[in-house]
GUPAMAR-106451 format. One line per 3 residues: number of its first residue (from 1); their letters; for each residue x, y, z of N, C-alpha, C. Coordinates in steps of 0.001 Angstrom, whole numbers, plus 500000, padded with zeros to 6 digits. Atoms other than C-alpha are relative to their C-alpha. Last residue first. Example, Ala and Ser with C-alpha at 12.3 -4.5 7.8 and 13.67 -1.06 7.14 Angstrom:
<pts>
2> SA> 499180 498810 499940 513670 498940 507140 499230 501090 500730 | 500890 498810 500000 512300 495500 507800 500900 501200 500000
</pts>
This chain:
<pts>
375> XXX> 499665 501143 501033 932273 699804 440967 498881 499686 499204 | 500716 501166 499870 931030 702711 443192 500204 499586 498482 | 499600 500484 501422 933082 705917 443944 499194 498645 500159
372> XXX> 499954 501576 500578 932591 707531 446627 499853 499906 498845 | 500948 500037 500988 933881 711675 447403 499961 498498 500042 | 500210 499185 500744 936300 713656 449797 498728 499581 499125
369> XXX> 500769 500751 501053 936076 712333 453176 499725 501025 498939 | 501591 500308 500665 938427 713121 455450 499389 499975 498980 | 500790 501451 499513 942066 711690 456237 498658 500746 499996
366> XXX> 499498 501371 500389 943659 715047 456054 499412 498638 500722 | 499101 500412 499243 941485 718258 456636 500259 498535 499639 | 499979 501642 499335 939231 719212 454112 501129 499676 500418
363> XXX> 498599 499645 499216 937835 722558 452773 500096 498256 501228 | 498546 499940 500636 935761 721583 450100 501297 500115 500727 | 499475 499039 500140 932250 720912 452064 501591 499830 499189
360> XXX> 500174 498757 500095 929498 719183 450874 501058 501392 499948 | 499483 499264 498819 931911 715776 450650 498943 501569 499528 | 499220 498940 499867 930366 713591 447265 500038 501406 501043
357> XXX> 499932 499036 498749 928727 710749 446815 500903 500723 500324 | 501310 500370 499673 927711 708397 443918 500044 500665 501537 | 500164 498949 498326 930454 708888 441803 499340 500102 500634
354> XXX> 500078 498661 499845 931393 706219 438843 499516 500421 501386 | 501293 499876 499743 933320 703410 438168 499313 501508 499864 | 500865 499336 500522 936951 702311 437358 498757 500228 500317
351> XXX> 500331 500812 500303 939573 701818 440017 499390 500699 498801 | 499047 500891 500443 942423 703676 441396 499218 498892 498900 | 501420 500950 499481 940370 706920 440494 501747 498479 500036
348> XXX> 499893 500958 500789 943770 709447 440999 498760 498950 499897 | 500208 501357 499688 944223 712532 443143 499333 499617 498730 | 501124 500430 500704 946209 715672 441790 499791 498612 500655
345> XXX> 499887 501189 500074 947794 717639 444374 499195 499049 499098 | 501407 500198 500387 948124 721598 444022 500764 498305 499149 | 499659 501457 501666 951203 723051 445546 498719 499467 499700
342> XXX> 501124 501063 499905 951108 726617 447689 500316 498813 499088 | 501296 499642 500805 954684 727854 448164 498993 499130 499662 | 500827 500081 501556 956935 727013 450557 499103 500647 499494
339> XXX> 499214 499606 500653 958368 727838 454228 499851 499736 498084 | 498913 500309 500357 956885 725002 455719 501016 500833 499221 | 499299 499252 499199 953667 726061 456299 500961 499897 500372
336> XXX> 498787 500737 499386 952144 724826 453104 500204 501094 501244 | 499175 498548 500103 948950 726048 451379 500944 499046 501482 | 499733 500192 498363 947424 722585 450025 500967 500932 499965
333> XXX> 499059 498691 499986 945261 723026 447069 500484 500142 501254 | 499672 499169 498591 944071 719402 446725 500775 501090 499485 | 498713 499833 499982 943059 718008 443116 499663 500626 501543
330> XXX> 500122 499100 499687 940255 716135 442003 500801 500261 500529 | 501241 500415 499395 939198 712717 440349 500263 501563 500906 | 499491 498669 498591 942020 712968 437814 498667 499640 500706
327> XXX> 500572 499044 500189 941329 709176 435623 500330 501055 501377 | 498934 498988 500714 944136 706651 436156 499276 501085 500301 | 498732 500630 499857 941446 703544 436239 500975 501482 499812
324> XXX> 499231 501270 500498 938272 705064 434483 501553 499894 500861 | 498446 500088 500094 935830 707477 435460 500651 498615 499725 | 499538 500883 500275 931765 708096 435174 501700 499985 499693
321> XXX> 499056 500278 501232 930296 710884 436480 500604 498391 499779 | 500457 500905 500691 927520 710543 438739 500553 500055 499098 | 500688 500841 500200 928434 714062 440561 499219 498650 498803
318> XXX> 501639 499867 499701 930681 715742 438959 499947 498780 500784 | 501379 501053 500793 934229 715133 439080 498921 500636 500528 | 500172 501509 499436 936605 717406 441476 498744 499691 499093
315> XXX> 500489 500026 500537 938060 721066 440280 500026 497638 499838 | 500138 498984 501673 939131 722053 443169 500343 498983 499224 | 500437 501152 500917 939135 720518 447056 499916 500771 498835
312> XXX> 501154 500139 500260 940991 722587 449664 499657 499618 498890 | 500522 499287 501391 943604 721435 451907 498751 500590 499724 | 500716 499099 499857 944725 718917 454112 500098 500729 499239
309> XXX> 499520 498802 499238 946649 715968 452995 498879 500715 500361 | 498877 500538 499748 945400 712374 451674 501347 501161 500950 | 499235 498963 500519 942051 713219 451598 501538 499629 500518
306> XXX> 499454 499014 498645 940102 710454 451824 501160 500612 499685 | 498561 499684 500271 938327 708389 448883 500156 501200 501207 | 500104 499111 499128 935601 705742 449953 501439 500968 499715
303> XXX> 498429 499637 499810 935411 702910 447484 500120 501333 500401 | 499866 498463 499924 932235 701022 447254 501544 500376 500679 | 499050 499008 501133 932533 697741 445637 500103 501590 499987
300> XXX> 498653 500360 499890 931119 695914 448669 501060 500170 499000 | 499361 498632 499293 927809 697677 448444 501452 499739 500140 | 500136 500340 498715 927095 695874 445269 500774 500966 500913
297> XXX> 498636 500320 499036 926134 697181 442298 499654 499232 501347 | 499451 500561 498558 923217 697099 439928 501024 499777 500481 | 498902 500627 499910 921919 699902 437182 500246 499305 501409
294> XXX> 499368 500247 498608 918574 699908 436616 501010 499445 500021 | 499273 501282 499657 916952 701183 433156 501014 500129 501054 | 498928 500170 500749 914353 703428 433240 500767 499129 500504
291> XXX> 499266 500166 498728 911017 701825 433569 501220 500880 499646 | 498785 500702 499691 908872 702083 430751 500987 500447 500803 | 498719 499671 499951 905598 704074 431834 501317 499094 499430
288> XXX> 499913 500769 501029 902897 701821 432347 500944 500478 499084 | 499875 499052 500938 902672 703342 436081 500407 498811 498559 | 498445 499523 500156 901381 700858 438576 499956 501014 498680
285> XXX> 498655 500684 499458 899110 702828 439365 500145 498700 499630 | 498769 499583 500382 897297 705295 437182 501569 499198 500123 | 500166 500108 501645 894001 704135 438388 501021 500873 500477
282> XXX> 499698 498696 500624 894628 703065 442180 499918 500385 498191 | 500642 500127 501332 894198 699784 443948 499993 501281 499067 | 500667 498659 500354 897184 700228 446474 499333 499373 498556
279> XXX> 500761 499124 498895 898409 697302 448100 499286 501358 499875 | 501600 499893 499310 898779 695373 445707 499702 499974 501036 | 500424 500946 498957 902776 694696 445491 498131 499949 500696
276> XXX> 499954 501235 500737 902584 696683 441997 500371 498722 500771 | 501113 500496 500887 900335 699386 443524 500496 498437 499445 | 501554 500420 499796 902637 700048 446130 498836 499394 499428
273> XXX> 499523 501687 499215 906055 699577 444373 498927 499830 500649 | 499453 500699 500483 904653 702509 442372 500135 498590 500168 | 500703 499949 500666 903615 704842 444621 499793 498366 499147
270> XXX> 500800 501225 498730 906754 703958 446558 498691 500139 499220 | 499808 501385 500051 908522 705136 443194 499295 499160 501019 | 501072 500757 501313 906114 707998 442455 501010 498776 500089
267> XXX> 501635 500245 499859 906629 709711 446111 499761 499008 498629 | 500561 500824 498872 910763 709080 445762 498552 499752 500232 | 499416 501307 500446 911239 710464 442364 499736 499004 500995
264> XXX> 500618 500299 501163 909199 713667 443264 500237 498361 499877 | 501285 500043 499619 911133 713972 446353 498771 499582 499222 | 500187 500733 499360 914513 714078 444800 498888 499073 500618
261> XXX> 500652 501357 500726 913094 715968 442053 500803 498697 501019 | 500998 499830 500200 911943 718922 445082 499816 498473 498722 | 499375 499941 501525 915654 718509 446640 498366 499576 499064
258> XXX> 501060 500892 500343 914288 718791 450397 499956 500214 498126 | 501045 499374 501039 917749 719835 451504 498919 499140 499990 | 500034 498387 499244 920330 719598 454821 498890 500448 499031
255> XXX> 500544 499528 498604 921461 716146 453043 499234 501556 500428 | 498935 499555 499202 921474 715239 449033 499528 500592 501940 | 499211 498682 500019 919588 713349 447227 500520 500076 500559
252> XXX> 500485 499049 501194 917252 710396 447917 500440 501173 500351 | 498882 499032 499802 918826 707188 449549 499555 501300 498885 | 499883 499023 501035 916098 704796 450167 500535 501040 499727
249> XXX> 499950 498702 499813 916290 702048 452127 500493 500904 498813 | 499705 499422 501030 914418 698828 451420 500254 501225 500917 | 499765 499400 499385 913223 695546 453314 500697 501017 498877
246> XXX> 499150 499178 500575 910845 693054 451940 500558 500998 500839 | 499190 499029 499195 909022 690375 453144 501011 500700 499331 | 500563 498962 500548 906527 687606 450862 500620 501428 501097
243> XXX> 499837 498630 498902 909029 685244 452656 499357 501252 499153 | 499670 498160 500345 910059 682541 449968 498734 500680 501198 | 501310 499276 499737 910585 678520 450905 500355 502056 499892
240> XXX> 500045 498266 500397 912562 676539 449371 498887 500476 500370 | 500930 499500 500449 913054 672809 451383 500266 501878 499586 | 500855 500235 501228 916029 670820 451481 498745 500398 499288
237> XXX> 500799 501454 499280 917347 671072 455027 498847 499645 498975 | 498592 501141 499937 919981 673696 453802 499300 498686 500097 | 498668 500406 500792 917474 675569 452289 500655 498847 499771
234> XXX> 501383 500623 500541 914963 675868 455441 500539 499082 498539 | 500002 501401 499234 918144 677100 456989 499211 499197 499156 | 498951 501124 500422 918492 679610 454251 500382 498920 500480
231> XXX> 499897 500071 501151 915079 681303 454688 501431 498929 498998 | 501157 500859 500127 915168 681220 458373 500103 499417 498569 | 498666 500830 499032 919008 683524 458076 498715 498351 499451
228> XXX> 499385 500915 500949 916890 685399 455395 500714 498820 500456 | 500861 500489 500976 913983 686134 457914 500899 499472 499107 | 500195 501369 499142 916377 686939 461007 499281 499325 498776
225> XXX> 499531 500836 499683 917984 689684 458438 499597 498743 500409 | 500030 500950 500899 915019 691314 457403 501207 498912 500413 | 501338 500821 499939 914322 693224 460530 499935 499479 498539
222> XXX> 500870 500536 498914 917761 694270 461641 498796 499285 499846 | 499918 501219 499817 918813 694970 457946 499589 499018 501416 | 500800 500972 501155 916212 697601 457219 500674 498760 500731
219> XXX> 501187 500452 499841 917314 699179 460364 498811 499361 499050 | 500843 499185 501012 920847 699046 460465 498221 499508 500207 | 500169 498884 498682 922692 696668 463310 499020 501269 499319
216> XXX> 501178 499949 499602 922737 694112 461001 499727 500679 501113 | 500067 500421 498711 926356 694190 460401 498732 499058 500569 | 500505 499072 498460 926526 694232 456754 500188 499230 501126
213> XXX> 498850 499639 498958 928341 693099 453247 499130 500362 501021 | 499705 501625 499934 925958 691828 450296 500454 500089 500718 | 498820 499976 498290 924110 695114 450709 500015 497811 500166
210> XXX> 500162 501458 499234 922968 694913 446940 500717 500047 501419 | 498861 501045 499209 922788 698200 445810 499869 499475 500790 | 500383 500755 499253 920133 699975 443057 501810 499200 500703
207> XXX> 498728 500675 499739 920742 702681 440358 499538 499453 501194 | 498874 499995 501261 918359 704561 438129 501261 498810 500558 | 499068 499142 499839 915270 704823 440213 501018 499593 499206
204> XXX> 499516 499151 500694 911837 703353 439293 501662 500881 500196 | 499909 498854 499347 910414 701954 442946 500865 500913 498678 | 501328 499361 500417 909443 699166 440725 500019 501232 500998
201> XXX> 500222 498970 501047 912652 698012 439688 498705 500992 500236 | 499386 498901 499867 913585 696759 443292 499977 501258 498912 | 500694 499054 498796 911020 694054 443630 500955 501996 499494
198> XXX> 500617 499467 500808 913036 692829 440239 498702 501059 500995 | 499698 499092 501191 916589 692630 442040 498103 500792 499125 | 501268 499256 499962 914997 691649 445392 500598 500678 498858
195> XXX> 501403 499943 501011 916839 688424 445289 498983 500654 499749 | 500166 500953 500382 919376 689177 448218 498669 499729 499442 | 499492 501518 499696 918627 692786 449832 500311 498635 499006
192> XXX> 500348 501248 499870 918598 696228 448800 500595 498734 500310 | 499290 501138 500050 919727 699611 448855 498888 499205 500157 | 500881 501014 498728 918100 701982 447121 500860 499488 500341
189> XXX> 499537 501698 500387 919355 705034 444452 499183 499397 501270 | 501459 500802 499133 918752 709053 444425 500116 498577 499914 | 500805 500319 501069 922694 710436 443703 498522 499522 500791
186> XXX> 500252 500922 500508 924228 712397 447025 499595 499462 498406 | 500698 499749 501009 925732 715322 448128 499746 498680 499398 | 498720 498879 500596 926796 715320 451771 498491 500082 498517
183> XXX> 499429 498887 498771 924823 713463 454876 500875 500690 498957 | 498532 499532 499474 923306 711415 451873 500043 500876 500913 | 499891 499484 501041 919152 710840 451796 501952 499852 500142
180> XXX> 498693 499482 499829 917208 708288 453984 500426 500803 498746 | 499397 499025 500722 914023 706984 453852 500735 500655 500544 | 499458 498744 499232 913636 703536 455575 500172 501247 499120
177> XXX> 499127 499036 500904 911093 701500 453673 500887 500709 500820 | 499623 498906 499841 909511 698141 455179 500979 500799 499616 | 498701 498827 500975 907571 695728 453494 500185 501080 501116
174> XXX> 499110 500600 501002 905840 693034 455648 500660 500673 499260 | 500027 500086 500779 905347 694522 459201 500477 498729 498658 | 501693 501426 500684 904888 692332 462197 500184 500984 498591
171> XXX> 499508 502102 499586 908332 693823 464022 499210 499171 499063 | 499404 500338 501830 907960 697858 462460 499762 498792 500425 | 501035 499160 500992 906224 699955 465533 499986 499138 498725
168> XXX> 501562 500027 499853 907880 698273 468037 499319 499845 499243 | 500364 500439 500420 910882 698792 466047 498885 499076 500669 | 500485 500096 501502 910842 702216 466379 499589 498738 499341
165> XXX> 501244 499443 500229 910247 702025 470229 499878 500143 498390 | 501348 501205 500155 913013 699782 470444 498802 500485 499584 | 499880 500596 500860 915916 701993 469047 498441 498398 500274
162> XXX> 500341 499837 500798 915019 704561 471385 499733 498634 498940 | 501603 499521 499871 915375 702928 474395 498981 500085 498556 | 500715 501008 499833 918632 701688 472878 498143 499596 500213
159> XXX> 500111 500428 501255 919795 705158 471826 499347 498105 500283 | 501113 499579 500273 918598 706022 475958 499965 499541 497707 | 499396 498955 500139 920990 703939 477671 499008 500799 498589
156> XXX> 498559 500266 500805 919159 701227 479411 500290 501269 499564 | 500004 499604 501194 917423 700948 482905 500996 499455 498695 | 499516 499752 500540 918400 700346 485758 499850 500517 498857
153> XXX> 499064 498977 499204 915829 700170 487649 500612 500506 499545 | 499119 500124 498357 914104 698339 485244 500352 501111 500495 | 501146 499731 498556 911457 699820 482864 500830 499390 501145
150> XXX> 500449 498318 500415 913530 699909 479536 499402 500079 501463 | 498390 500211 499216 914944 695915 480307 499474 501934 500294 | 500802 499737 499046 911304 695174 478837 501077 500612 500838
147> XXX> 500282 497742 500194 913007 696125 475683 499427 500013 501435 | 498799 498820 500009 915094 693006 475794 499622 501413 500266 | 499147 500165 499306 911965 690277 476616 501474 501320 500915
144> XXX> 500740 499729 498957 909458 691841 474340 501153 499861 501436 | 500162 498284 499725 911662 691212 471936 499772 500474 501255 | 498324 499589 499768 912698 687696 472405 499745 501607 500222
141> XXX> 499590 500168 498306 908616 687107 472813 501200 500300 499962 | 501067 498707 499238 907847 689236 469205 500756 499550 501471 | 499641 498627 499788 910661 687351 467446 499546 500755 500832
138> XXX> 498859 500291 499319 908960 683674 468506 501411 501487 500217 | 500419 500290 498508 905546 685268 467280 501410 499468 500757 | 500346 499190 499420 907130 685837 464206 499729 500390 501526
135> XXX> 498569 499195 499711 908542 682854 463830 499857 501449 500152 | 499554 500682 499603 905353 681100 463731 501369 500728 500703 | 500266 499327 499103 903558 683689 461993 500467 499251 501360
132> XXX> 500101 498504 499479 905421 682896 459453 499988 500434 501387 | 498592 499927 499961 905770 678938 459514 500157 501736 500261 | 500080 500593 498564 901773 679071 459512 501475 500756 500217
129> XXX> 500613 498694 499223 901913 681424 456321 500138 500048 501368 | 499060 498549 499552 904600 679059 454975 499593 501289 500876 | 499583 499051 500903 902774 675813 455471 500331 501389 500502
126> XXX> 500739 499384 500156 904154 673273 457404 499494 501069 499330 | 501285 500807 501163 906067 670020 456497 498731 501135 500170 | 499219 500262 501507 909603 671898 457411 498160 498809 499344
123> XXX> 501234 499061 501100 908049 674116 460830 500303 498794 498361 | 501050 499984 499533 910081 671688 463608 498518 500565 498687 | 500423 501409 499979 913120 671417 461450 498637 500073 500390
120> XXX> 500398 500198 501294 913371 675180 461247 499939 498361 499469 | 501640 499093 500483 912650 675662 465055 500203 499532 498617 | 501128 501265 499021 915699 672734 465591 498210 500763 499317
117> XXX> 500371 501086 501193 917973 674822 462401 498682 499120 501208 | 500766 499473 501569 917231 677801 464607 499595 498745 499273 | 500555 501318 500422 918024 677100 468071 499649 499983 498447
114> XXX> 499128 500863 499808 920250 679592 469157 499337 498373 499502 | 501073 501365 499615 918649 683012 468351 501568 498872 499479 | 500278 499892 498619 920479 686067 469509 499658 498693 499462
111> XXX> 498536 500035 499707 922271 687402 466035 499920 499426 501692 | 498943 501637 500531 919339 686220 464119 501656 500153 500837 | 500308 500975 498898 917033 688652 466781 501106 499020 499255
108> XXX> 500273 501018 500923 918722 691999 465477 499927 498507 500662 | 499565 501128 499822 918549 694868 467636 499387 498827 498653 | 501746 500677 500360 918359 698087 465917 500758 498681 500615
105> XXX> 500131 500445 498403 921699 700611 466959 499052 499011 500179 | 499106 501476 499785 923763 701332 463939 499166 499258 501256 | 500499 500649 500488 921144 703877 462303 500736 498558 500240
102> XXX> 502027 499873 499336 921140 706593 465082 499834 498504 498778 | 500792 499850 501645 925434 705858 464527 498651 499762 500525 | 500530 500969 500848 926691 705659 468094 499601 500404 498936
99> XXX> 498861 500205 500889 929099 708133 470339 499312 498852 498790 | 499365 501708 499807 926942 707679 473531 500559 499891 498680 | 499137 500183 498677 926443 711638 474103 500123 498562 500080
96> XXX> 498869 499591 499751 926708 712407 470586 500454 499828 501457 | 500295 498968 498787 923862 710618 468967 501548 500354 500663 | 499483 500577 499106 925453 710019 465613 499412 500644 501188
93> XXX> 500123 501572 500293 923763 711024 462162 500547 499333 501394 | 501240 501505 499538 922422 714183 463410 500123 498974 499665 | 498980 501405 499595 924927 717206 461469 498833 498335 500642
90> XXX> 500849 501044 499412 922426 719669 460762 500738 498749 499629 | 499863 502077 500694 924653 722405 459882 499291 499551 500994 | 501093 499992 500762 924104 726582 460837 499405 498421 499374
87> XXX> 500548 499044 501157 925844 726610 463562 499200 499704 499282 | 498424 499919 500011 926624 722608 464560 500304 501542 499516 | 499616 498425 500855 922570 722129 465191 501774 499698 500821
84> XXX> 498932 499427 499795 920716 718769 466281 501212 500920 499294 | 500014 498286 499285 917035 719077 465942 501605 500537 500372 | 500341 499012 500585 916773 715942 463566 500526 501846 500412
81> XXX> 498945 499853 500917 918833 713646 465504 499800 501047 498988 | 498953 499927 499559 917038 713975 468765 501033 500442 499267 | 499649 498917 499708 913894 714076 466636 501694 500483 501118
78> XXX> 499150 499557 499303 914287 710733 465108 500121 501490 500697 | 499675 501520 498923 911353 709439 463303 501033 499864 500893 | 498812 499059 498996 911065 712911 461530 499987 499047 501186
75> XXX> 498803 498741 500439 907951 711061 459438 500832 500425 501359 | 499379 499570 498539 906178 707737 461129 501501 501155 498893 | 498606 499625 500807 904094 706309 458001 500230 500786 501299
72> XXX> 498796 499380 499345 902269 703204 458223 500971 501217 500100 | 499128 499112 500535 899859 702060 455528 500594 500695 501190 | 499335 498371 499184 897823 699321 456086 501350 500502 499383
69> XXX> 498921 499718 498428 896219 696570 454357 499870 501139 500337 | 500393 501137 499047 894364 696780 450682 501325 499613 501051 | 498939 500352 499489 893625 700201 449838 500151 499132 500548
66> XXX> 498681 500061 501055 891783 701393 447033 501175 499535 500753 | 499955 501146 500745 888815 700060 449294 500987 500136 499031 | 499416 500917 499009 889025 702820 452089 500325 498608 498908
63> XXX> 501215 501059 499181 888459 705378 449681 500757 498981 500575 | 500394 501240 500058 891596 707608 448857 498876 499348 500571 | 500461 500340 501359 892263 711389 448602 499130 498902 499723
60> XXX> 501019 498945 499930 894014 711538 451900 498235 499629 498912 | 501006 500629 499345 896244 708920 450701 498307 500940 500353 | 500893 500418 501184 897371 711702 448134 499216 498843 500511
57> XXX> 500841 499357 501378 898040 713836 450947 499319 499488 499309 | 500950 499696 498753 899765 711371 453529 498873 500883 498799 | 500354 501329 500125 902214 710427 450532 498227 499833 500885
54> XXX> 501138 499926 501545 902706 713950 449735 499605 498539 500011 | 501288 499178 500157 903780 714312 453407 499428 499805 498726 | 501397 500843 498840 905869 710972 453799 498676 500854 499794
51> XXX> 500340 501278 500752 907785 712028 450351 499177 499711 500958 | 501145 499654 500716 908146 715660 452432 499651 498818 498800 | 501063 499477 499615 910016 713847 455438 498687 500937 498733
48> XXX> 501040 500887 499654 911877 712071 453268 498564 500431 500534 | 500734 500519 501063 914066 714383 452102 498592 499647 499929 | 501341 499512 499800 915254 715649 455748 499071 499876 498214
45> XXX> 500882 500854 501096 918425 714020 455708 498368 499715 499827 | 500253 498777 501166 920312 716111 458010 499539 499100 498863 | 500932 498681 500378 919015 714036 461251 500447 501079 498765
42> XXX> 498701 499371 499601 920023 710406 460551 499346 501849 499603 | 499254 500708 499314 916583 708864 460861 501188 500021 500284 | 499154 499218 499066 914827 711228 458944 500290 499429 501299
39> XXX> 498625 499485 500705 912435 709076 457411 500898 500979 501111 | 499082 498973 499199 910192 706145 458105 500793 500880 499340 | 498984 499215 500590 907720 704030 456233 500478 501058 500847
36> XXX> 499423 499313 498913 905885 700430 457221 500761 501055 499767 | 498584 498955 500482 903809 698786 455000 500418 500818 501140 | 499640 498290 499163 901565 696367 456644 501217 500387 499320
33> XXX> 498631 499707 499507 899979 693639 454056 500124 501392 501129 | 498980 500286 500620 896207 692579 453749 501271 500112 500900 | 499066 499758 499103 892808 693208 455361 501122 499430 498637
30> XXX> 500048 501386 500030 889861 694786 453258 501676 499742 500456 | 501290 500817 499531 888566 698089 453967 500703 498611 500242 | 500934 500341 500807 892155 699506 454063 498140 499456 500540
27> XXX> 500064 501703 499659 893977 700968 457323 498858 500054 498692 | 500667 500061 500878 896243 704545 457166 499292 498177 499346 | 500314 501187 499810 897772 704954 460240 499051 499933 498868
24> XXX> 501502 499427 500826 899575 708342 460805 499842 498111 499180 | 500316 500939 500977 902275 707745 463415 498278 499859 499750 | 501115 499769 500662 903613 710708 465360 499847 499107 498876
21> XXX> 499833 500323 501052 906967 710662 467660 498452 499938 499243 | 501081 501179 500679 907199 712164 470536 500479 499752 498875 | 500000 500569 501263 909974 714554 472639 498844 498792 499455
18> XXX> 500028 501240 500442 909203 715830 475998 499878 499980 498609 | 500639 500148 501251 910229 718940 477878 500266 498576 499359 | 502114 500409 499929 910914 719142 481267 499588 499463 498900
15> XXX> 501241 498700 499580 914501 720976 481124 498476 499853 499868 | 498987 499686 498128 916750 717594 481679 498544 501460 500111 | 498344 499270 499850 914678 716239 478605 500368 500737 501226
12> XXX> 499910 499219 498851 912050 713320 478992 501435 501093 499500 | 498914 499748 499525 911921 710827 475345 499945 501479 500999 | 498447 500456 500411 910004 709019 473469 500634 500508 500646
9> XXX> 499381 499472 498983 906023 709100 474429 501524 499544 499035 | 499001 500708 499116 903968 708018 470844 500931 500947 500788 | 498668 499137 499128 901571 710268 469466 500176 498772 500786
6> XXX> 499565 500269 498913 898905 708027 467062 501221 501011 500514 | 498816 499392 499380 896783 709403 464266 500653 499751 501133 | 499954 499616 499056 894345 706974 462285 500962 500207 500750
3> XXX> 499142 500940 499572 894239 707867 458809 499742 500228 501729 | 499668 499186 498676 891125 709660 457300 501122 498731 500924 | 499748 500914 498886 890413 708067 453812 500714 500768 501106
</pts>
C-alpha cells in the first residue's frame, strides 16, 4: 500500500529558510476510523521517530483491504524543538523565545464552550454517531475561528501558530497517539485517560497512568478532553453514552536515544492496539501472546525528588526499582566551600513505590531534579 505523502508549510526563519512538516497518509479500501500518530514533540525524545518508520515499512507491505480507515503518521512533528542544540544535548522541550512547554500549548475547546449542558440537551434522544459528528462540527467552527487569528495583521506568536497546524491535522481523528520518551532516563509506560484501563492493555507495556490531574493544554488531553466534559454532561442528564475516542501518550525510554527495545515495544504495541480496535486486518495481529501484566497508577501519585543541596549524585536506585518508606534513594557528594571537608548526604523515599525517571546527569545543582518515584 503506497501512502499518500503530504508537506505541510510551518514556519519562515530570519535567514530564508523554511521548516515543514511531512504526513504519510495511509487510506484503507474500505472506510472506517482515523488514527492519528506523532512523535518528537519535545525535541530530545527522538524514540518515536523510528516506531513511525517501522510502522511506515510494515504498512508498506500491506494491501489496501488489511486496512480499515486511515493511518496518519506525522514523525519529527516539531522541528524547532528537534534541531535545538545546548553543545552536544538536545534539550527541545520548551520553545525558548516564548518560555512555553512545545506540549503545554494545544487549545482546548471544553475550556471555551459555554453552552454545553443546552447542546447536550439538544442531542439527548439522538443517536451517538449523529451526536458525534454533531459536536464535532461545532469544534471544527470554534477552531477555525482561533487559528484564523494566524492571517491577521497581527498575527499570533508563533508556538500558537504552531500548535494549530498540528491539530489541524488531529480534530476529526478517533484514536490519537502522541509518542514521547523521558527528557532523562525513563521506563516505557502510557498515559491514559478515564475508563481506558482495558483499551490500554493492548499496547502491551508493563505500566500504565491515569492522568486524573491535568491542565488540558497537552496534546492528547486537548483533544479528548471536550469529549469527556460531553460525555459527563450527557450523564448528569441521565443518559450514558460512550465515544468510540481514544487518546494515548506514549512514554518510550529514555531521551537523546533510539533505545532499539524501546522501539521494538512501541511498534508491536500500536501494532497491537491496531488490530484489536480493527483497523488493521493482519495475520499475526492481535498477538495471542499473553499480555504481561499491567501495572496502574495515577499521575497524581508522582513524587518528584529535588536535590536538596548541590552536588554530585552516587550510588542512586536503579531504574524501576522498587523502595519502601525510609529506603536510601541516593546520596549527594557535596564539596563544601566553607572551610570543610567533603560530606556525603543520604536522601530518603518518603513514600513507598518505585522509579520511573531518573536525572541523565549526576552533577546537580540545588533544587534540581534528581529522580520520580510513582506510588
Amino acid at each position: 500500500m503506497i501512502p499518500i505523502i503530504e508537506t505541510v508549510f510551518l514556519r519562515q526563519m530570519a535567514s530564508g529558510d523554511r521548516l515543514f512538516l511531512q504526513v504519510y497518509k495511509f487510506i484503507g479500501k474500505q472506510p472506517g476510523k482515523k488514527v492519528y500518530i506523532q512523535s518528537n514533540l519535545h525535541g530530545a525524545e527522538i524514540a518515536g521517530n523510528a516506531v513511525i518508520h517501522q510502522l511506515i515499512e510494515f504498512l508498506l507491505t500491506l494491501n489496501e483491504t488489511e486496512l480499515i480507515g486511515e493511518i496518519w503518521l506525522v514523525p519529527v512533528c516539531n522541528p524547532m524543538g528537534t534541531n535545538e542544540r545546548s553543545h552536544v544535548f538536545s534539550p527541545g522541550r520548551f520553545c525558548v523565545y516564548e518560555a512555553r512547554d512545545w506540549n503545554r500549548i494545544f487549545w482546548d475547546y471544553e475550556k471555551e464552550t459555554h453552552d454545553l449542558i443546552a447542546f447536550t440537551k439538544s442531542q439527548l434522544h439522538l443517536h451517538q454517531d449523529v451526536v458525534r459528528q454533531n459536536y464535532l462540527t461545532k469544534i471544527q467552527q470554534e477552531f477555525r475561528k482561533v487559528s484564523e487569528k494566524v492571517n491577521f495583521p497581527s498575527s499570533l506568536p508563533y508556538t500558537d501558530q504552531f500548535s494549530y497546524k498540528l491539530q489541524s491535522l488531529s480534530l476529526d481523528a478517533d484514536y490519537l497517539i502522541d509518542l514521547h520518551s523521558s527528557t532523562n532516563q525513563g521506563l516505557n509506560y502510557l498515559y491514559y485517560f478515564p475508563n481506558q484501563e482495558e483499551s490500554a492493555k493492548f499496547f502491551r507495556l508493563e505500566l500504565g497512568v491515569l492522568l486524573d490531574k491535568y491542565d488540558g493544554d497537552a496534546f492528547d488531553e486537548a483533544f479528548i478532553k471536550p469529549w469527556l466534559a460531553l460525555t459527563t454532561c450527557f450523564k448528569q442528564l441521565g443518559r450514558d453514552i460512550k465515544f468510540d475516542l481514544e487518546a494515548w501518550t506514549l512514554e518510550l525510554g529514555a531521551g537523546m536515544q533510539m533505545n532499539p527495545d524501546s522501539v521494538a515495544k512501541g511498534v508491536q504495541g500500536l501494532k497491537n492496539y491496531l488490530a484489536q480496535k480493527g483497523v488493521l486486518k493482519v495475520s499475526g495481529f492481535p498477538l495471542q501472546t499473553k499480555s504481561p501484566a499491567m501495572t496502574f497508577a495515577t499521575s497524581s501519585k508522582r513524587k518528584k525528588y529535588y536535590a536538596i543541596a548541590g552536588g554530585m549524585i552516587q550510588s542512586r536506585v536503579e531504574l524501576g526499582s522498587t523502595v519502601k518508606a525510609g529506603d536510601r534513594l541516593y546520596q549527594i557528594l557535596r564539596f563544601n566551600k566553607e572551610n570543610k571537608l567533603p560530606t556525603v548526604i543520604d536522601i530518603c523515599a518518603e513514600e513507598n513505590g518505585f522509579v520511573y525517571d531518573i536525572a541523565t546527569n549526576q552533577a546537580v545543582n540545588q533544587g534540581e531534579f534528581v529522580l520520580g518515584l510513582l506510588q
